[in-house]
C-alpha positions as CSV (number, residue, x, y, z in Angstrom):
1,X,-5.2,-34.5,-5.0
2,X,-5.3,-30.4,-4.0
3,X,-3.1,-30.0,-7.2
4,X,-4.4,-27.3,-9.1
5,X,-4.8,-28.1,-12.8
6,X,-4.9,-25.7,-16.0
7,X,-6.8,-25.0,-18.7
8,X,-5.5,-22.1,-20.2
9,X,-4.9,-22.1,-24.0
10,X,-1.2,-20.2,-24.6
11,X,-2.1,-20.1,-28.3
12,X,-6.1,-19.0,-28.3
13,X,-6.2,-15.7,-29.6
14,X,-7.8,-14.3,-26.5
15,X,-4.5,-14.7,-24.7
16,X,-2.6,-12.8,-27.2
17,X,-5.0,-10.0,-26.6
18,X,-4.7,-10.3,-23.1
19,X,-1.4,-10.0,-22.6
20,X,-1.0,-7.4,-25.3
21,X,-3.3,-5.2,-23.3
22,X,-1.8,-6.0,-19.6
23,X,1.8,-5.5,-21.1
24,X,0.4,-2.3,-22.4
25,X,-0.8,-1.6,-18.8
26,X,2.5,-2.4,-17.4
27,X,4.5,-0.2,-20.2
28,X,2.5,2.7,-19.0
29,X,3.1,2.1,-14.8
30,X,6.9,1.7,-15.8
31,X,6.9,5.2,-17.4
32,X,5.4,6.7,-13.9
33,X,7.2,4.5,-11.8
34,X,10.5,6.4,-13.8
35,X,9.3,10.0,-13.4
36,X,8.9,8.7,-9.5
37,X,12.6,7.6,-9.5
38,X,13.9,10.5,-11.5
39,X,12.5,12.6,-8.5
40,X,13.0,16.1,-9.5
41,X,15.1,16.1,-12.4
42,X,18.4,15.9,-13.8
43,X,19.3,19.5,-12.9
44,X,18.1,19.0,-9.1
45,X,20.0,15.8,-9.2
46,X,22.9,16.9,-10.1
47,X,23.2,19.9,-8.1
48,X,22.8,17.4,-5.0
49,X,25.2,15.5,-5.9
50,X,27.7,18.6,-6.6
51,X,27.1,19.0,-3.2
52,X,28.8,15.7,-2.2
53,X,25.3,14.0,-1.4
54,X,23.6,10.6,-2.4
55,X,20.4,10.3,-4.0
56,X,17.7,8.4,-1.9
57,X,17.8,5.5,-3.6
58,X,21.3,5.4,-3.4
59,X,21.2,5.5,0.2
60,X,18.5,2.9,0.3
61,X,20.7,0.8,-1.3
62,X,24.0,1.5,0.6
63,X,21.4,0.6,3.8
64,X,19.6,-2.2,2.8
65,X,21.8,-6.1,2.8
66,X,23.0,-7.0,-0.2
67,X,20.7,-8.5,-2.8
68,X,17.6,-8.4,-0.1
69,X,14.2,-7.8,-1.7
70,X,12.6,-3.8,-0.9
71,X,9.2,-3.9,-1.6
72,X,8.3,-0.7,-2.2
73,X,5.2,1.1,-1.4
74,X,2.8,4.1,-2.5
75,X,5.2,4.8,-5.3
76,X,2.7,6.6,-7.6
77,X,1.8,8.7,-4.8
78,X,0.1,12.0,-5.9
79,X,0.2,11.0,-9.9
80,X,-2.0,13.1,-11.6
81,X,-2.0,16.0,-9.4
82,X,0.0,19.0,-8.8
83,X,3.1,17.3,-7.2
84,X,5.9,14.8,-8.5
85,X,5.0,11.7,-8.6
86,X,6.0,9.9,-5.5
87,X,5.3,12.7,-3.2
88,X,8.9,13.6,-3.0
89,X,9.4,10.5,0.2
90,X,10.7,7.2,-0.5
91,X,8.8,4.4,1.7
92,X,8.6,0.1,1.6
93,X,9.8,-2.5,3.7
94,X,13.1,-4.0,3.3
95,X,16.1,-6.0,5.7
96,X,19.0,-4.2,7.0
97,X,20.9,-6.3,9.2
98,X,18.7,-8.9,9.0
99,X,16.0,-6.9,10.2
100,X,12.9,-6.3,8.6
101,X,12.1,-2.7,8.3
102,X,9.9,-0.1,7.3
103,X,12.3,2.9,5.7
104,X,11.0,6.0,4.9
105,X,13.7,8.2,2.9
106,X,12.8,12.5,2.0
107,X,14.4,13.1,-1.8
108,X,16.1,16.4,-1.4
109,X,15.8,16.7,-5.2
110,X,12.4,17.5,-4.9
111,X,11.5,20.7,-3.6
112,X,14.5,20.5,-0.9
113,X,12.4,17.4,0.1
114,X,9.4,19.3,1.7
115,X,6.0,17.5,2.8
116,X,3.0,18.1,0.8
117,X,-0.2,16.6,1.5
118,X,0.7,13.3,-0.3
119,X,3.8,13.1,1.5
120,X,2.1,13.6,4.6
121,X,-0.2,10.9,4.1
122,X,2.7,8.7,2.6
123,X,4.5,8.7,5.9
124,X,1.9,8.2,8.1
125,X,0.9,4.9,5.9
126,X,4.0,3.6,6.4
127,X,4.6,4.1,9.9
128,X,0.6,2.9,10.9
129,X,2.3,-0.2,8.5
130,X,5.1,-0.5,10.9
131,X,3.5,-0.3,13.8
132,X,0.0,-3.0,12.9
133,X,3.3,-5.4,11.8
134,X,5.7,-4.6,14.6
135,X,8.2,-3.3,12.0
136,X,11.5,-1.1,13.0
137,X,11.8,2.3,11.2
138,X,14.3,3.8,9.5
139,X,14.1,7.6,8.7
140,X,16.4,9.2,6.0
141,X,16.0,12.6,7.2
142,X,16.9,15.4,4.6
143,X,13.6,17.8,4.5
144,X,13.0,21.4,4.9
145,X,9.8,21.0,6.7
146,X,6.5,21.7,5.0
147,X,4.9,23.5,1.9
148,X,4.5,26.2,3.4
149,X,1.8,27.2,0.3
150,X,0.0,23.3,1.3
151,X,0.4,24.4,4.9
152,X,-3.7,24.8,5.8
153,X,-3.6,20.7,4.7
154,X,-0.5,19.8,6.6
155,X,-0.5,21.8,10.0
156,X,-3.2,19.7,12.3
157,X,-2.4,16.4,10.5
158,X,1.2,16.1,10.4
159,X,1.2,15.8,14.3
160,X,0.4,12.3,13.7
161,X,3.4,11.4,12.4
162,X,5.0,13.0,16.0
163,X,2.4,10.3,17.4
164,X,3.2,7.8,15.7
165,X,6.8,7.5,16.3
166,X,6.5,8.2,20.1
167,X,3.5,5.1,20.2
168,X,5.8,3.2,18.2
169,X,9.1,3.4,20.9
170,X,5.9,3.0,23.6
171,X,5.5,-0.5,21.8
172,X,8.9,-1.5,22.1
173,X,9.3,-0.5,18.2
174,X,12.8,0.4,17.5
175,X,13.1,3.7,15.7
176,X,16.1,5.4,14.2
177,X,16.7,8.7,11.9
178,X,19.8,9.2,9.9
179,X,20.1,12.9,9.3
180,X,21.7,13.7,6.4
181,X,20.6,17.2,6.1
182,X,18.4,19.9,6.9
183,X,15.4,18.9,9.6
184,X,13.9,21.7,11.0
185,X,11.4,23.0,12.4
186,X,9.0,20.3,13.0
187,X,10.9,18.3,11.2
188,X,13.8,18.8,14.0
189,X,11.2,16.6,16.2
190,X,12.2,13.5,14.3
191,X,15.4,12.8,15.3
192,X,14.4,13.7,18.7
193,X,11.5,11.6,19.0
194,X,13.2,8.4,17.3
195,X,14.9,6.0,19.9
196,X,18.5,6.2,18.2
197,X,19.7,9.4,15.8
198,X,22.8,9.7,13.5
199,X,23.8,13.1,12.3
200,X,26.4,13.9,9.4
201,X,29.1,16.2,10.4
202,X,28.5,19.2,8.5
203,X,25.6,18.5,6.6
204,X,22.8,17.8,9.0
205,X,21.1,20.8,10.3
206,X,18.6,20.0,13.2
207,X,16.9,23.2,14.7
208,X,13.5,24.3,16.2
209,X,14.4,27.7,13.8
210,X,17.5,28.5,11.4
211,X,19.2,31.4,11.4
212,X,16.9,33.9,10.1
213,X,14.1,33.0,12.2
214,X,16.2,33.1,15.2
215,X,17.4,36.7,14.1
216,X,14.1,37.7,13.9
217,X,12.5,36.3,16.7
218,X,15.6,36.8,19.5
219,X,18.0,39.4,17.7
220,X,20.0,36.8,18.4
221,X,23.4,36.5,15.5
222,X,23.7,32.9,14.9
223,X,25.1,30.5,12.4
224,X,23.8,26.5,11.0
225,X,26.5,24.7,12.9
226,X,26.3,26.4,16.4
227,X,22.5,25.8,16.0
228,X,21.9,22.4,14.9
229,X,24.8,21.2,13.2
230,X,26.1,17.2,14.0
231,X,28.8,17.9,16.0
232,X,27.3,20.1,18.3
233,X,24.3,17.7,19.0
234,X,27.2,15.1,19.4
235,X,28.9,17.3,22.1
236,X,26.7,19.7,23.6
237,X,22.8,19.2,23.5
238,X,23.0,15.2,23.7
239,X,20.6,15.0,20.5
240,X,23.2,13.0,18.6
241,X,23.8,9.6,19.3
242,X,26.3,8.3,16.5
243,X,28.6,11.2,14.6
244,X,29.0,10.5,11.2
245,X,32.1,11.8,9.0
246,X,30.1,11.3,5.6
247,X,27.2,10.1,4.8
248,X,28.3,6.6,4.5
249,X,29.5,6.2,7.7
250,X,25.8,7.5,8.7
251,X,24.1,4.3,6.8
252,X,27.1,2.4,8.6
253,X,26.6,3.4,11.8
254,X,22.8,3.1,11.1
255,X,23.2,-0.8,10.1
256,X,25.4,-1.1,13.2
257,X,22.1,0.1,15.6
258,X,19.8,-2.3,13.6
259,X,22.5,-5.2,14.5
260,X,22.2,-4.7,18.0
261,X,18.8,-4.5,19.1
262,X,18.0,-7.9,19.4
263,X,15.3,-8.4,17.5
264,X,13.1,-11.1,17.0
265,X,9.5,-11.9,14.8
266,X,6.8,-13.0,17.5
267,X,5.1,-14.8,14.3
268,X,6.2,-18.3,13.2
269,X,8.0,-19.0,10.6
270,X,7.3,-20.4,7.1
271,X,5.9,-23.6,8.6
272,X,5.8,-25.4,5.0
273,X,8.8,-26.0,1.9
274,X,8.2,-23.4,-0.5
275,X,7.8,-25.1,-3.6
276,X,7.5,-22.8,-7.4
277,X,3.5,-23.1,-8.4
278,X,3.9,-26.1,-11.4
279,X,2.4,-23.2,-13.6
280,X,4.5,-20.3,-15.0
281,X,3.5,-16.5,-13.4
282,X,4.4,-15.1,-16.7
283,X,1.4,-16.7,-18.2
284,X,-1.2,-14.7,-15.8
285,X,-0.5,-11.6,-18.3
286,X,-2.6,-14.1,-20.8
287,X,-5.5,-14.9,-18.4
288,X,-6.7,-11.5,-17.3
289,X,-8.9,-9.7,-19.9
290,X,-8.6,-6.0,-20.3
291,X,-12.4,-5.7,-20.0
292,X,-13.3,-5.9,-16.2
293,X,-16.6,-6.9,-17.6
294,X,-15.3,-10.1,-18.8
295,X,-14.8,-12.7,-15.9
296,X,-11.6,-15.1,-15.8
297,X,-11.2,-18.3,-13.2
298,X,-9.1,-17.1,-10.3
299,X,-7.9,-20.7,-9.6
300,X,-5.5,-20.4,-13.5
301,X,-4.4,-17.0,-10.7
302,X,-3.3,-19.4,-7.5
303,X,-1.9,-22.1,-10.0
304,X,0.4,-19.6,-10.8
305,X,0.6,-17.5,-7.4
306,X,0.2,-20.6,-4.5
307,X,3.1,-23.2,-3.5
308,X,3.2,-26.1,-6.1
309,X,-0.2,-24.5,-7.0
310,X,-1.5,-27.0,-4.3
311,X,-4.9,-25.5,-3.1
312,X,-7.7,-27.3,-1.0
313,X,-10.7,-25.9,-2.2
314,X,-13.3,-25.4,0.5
315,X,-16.8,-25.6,-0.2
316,X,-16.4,-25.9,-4.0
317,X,-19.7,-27.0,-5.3
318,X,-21.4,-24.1,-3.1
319,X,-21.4,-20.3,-3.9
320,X,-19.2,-21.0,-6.5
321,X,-19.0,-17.4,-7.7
322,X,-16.5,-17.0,-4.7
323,X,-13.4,-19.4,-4.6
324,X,-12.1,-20.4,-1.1
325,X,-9.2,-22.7,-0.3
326,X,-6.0,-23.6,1.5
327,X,-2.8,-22.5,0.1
328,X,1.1,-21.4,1.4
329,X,2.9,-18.8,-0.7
330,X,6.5,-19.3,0.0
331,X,5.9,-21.5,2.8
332,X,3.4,-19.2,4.6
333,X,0.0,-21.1,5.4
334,X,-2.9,-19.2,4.0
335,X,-6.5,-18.5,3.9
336,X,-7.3,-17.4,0.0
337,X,-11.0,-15.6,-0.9
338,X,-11.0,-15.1,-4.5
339,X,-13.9,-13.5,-6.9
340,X,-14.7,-16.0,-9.3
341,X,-17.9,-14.3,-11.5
342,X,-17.5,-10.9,-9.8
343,X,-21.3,-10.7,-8.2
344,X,-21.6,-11.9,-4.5
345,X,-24.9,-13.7,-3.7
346,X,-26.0,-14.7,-0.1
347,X,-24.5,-17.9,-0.6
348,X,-21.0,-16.6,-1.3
349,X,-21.5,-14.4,1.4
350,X,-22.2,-17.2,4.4
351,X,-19.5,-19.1,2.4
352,X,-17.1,-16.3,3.3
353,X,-18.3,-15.6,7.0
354,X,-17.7,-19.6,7.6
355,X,-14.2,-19.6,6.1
356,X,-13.1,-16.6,7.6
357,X,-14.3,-17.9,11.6
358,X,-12.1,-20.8,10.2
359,X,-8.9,-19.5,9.3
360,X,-9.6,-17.3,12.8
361,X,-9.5,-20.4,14.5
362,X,-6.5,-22.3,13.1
363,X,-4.2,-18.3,13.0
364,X,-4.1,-18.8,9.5
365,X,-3.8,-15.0,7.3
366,X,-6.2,-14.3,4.4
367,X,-5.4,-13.6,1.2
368,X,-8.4,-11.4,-0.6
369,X,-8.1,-11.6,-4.5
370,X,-10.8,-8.9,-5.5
371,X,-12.6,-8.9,-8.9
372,X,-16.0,-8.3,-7.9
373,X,-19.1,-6.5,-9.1
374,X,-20.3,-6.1,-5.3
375,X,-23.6,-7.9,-3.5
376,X,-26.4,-8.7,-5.9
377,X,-29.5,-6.8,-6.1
378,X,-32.8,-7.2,-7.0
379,X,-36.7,-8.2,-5.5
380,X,-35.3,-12.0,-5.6
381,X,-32.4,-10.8,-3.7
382,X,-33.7,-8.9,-1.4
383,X,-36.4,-11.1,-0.3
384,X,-33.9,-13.9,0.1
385,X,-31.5,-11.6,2.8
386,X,-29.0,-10.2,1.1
387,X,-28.3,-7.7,3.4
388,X,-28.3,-9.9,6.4
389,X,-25.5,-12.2,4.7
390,X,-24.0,-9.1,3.2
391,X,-23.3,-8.2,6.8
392,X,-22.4,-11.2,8.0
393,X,-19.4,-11.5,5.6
394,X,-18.5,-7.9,6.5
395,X,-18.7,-8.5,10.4
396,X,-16.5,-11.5,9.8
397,X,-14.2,-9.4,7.7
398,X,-13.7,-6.3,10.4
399,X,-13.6,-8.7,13.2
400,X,-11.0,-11.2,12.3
401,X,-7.6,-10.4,14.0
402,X,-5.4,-12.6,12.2
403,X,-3.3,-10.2,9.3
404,X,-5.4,-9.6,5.7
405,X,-3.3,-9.2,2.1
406,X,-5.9,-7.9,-0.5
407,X,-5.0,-7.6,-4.4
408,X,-7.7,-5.8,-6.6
409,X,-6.5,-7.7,-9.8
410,X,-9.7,-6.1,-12.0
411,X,-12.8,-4.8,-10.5
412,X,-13.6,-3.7,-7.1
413,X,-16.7,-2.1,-7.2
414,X,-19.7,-1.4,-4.3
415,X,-19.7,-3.3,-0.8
416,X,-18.4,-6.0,-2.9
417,X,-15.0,-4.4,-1.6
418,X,-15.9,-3.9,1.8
419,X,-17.0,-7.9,1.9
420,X,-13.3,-8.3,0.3
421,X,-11.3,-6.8,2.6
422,X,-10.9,-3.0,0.9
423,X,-8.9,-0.1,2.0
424,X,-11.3,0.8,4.7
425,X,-11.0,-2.5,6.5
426,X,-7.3,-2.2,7.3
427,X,-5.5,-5.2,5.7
428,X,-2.1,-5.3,6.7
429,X,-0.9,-4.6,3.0
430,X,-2.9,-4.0,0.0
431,X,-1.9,-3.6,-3.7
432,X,-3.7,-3.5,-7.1
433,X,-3.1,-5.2,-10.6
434,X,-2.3,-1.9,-13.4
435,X,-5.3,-2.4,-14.9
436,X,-7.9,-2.4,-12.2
437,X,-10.8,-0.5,-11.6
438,X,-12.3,0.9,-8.2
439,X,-15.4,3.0,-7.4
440,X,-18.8,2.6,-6.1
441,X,-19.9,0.8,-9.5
442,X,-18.6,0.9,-13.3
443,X,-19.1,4.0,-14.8
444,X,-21.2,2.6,-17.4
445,X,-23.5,1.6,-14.4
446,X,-23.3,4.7,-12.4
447,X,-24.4,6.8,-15.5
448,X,-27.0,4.5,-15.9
449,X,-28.4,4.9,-12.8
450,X,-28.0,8.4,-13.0
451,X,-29.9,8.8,-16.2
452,X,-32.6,6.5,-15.1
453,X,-33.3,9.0,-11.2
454,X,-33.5,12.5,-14.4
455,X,-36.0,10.3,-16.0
456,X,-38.1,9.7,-12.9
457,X,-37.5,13.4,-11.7
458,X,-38.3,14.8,-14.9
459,X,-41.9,12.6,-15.2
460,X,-42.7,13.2,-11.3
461,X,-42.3,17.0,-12.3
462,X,-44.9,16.8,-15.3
463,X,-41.8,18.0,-17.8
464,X,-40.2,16.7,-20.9
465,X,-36.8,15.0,-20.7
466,X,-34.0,15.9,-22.9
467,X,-32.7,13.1,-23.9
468,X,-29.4,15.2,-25.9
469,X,-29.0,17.0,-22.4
470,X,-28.9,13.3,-20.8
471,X,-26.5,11.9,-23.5
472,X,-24.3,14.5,-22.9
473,X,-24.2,14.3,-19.4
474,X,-24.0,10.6,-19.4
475,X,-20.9,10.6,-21.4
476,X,-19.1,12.9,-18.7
477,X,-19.8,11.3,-16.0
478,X,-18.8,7.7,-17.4
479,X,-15.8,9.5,-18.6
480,X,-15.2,11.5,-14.9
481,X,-15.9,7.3,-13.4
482,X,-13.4,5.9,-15.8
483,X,-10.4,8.3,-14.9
484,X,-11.3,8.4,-11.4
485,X,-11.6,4.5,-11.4
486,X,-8.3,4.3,-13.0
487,X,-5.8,2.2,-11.0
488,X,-3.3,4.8,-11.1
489,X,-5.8,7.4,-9.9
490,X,-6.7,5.2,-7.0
491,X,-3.0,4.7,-5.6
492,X,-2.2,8.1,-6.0
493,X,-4.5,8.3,-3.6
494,X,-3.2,6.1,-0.9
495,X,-6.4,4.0,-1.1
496,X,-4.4,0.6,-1.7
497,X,0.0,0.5,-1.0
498,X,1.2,0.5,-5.0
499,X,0.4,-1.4,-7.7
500,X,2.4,-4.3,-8.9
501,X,3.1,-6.5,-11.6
502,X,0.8,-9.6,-12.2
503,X,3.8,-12.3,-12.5
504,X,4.9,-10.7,-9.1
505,X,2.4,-11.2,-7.2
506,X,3.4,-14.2,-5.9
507,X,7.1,-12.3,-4.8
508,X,5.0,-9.5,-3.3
509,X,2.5,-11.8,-1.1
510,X,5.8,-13.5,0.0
511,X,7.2,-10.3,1.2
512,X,4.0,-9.2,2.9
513,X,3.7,-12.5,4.8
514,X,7.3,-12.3,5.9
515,X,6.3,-8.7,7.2
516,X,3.4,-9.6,8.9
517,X,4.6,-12.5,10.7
518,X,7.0,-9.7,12.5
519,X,3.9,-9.4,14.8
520,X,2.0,-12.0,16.2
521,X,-0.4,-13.9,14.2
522,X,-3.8,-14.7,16.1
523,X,-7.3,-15.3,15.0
524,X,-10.2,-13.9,16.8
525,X,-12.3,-16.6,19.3
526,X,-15.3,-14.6,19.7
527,X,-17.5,-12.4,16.9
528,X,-20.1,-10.2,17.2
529,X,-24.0,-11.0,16.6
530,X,-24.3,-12.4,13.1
531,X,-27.9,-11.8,12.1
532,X,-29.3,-14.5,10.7
């Protein structure tokens, strides 16, 4: 039998403290993730709406089918910096007219919806999402262009996102703006550039350069509705495809374009009966321990993530401080690599390498569940070659084509996260758990380290060491680790695609394997040289 079975203790004391301390996580991601939907206030709210306009979200909703699932991406975008959290843009995947989509929404509330750096890099995530997954794009278009004060750090880059919608109509990518409001400048490019545009009569404003800058460039007297306005792009220039009354009959007419274009997922299907795990998700908020430190048995994870928590364990008596198996996660076949101990020794790395030609061979995805210290070190170590099987797991991992999901549920530290899939191998879709860590090592190690090269400096130089100096500096540096490690610190970064709830991760794996079977799914037949 592949049944998984538990032994997780619902009344130890160590899974009160767990869950304490993960729902204490998740308390503190929901009071981000509200600033992020508040966008810029009450005040900026309501003045939009006094202008007879829908939030985002409440055009998001209008688009999307009724009761469909919107996983939502990079929402704590730009936390902890400068900017509102969120990055004043709106992006995830969701189904409008049965189509899976990537939508990317401006909020108007926010600084009239301009781009900032975070924005910027936002966008371009989710279209390079689209396009690796074959996804359709929806734009809600209501932006007035850049920062101008961010404009050094938007300028060059932001042609990408001109790029990457004209690659993604080269692919045979639908591509469709709604414009709501203003979209200038470069911004005016969007509508252009996407294969289908709707414009609101008398509230979308699509021009190269408004009114003032005309005056000043041309001497030319001109108004917002001769320039750009719907109805002339309807009648006159040929920029408007649909003319909307309101802004409802914009999302209308928007679902009406997504209905027609006949489109169809070159992946298969769920191939298996999606069957509940046997073990509740609700208890994984018990089974992971604040302390990355402290390991936990990812297998009490997939009994509670995996169909009927059915998982055929492969090579389970060997490098056993890496878990691999056969799964399917809502009727999806899949590949699972999961960090058992946290350190990877050369066993767990030709382990990996194996399983990973496998599931190339058989089209099967992989699902990377990170908590992992990185590759061990040490004379032992190094004599034995672990570098060589380091690298092989890591050519393995950046040459396999079929599509990768990565969760960091605790630690994700060194080449360890290279060797599991990590930001900088392109899985399709990556998230993190609230209370995970990421940097080149934990900052208790780091410091270490650091202390240990002022020492040696210090005695190759013939000088004394001050050791209050050191425990001075030691404490800000694990302190700078710790809140650059921070999970919330990482996503506002764009270096994974949002955090998520623990009992969702099932949900969320679901939803990603729906969206990456939009493309096709196919393993790689030949590798590179794997040093031996």
């Amino acid at each position: 039998m592949t049944v998984l079975k538990s032994l997780l203790d619902v009344t130890a004391e160590s899974y009160a403290t767990n869950r304490k301390a993960q729902l204490e996580a998740l308390a503190k991601l929901e009071e981000q993730l509200e600033l992020a939907v508040a966008g810029g206030g009450e005040r900026y709210v309501r003045r939009h709406r006094d202008r007879g306009k829908l939030p985002v979200r409440e055009r998001l909703e209008l688009l999307l089918d009724p009761d469909s699932p919107f996983l939502e991406l990079s929402a704590l975008a730009a936390w902890g910096t400068d900017f509102t959290v969120g990055a004043s843009v709106l992006t995830g995947i969701g189904v409008v007219s049965d189509v899976e989509c990537v939508v990317i929404g401006h909020d108007p509330t926010v600084r009239g919806g301009a781009m900032n750096p975070y924005s910027l890099r936002k966008t371009l995530r989710a279209l390079e999402i689209a396009r690796v997954n074959r996804l359709p794009v929806v734009n809600l278009v209501e932006s007035g262009g850049a920062d101008l004060p961010t404009q050094a750090d938007l300028f060059v880059p932001a042609g990408r996102i001109f790029h990457e919608l004209t690659e993604l109509s080269s692919l045979g990518i639908p591509t469709l703006a709604i414009v709501f409001g203003n979209s200038t400048a470069g911004g005016a490019y969007v509508p252009g550039m996407c294969d289908y545009a709707v414009l609101v009569d008398r509230q979308a404003k699509v021009f190269l350069g408004g009114p003032p800058l005309v005056k000043m460039a041309t001497g030319e007297e001109a108004d917002d509705e001769s320039l750009g306005g719907a109805e002339m792009h309807s009648r006159v220039s040929g920029l408007s495809d649909y003319f909307a009354v309101d802004e409802r009959d914009a999302i209308r007419l928007g679902r009406r374009v997504l209905s027609r274009i006949n489109w169809r997922k070159l992946g298969p299907g769920p191939t298996r009966t999606p069957e509940p795990p046997r073990f509740d998700p609700e208890e994984i908020l018990g089974i992971v321990p604040p302390d990355t430190k402290v390991p936990f048995d990812p297998r009490e994870i997939l009994a509670r993530t995996v169909d009927g928590s059915d998982f055929d364990e492969y090579k389970p008596l060997y490098g056993t401080s890496l878990v691999t198996g056969w799964a399917s996660i809502h009727g999806y076949p899949v590949g699972v690599l999961a960090n058992h101990r946290g350190v990877l020794f050369s066993e767990e790395a030709k382990k990996a390498s194996e399983f990973i030609l496998l599931a190339n061979q058989t089209d099967v995805p992989l699902v990377f569940l990170q908590n992992t210290t990185g590759y061990m070190v040490g004379t032992r170590y190094e004599q034995g070659g672990i570098i060589k099987d380091g690298a092989k797991m890591i050519n393995a991992v950046t040459n396999s084509t079929v599509p990768h999901l990565t969760v960091n549920m605790a630690s994700s530290f060194g080449a360890g996260n290279y060797g599991m899939s990590g930001r900088a191998y392109d899985p399709r879709l990556m998230f993190a758990w609230p209370g995970a860590k990421l940097a080149v090592m934990g900052a208790p190690q780091l410091a270490g380290v650091m202390s240990i090269v002022g020492r040696a400096s210090a005695a190759s130089q013939g000088r004394e060491f001050d050791e209050e100096a050191d425990r001075t500096r030691t404490a800000a540096i694990e302190s700078q680790i710790e809140r650059e490690s921070h999970a919330f610190a990482v996503t506002a970064r764009l270096y994974d695609d949002g955090i998520v709830d623990p009992r969702d991760t099932r949900d969320v794996l679901g939803m990603s394997l729906s969206a990456v079977h939009s493309n096709r799914v196919e393993g790689r037949r030949g590798f590179g040289v794997f040093r031996m």
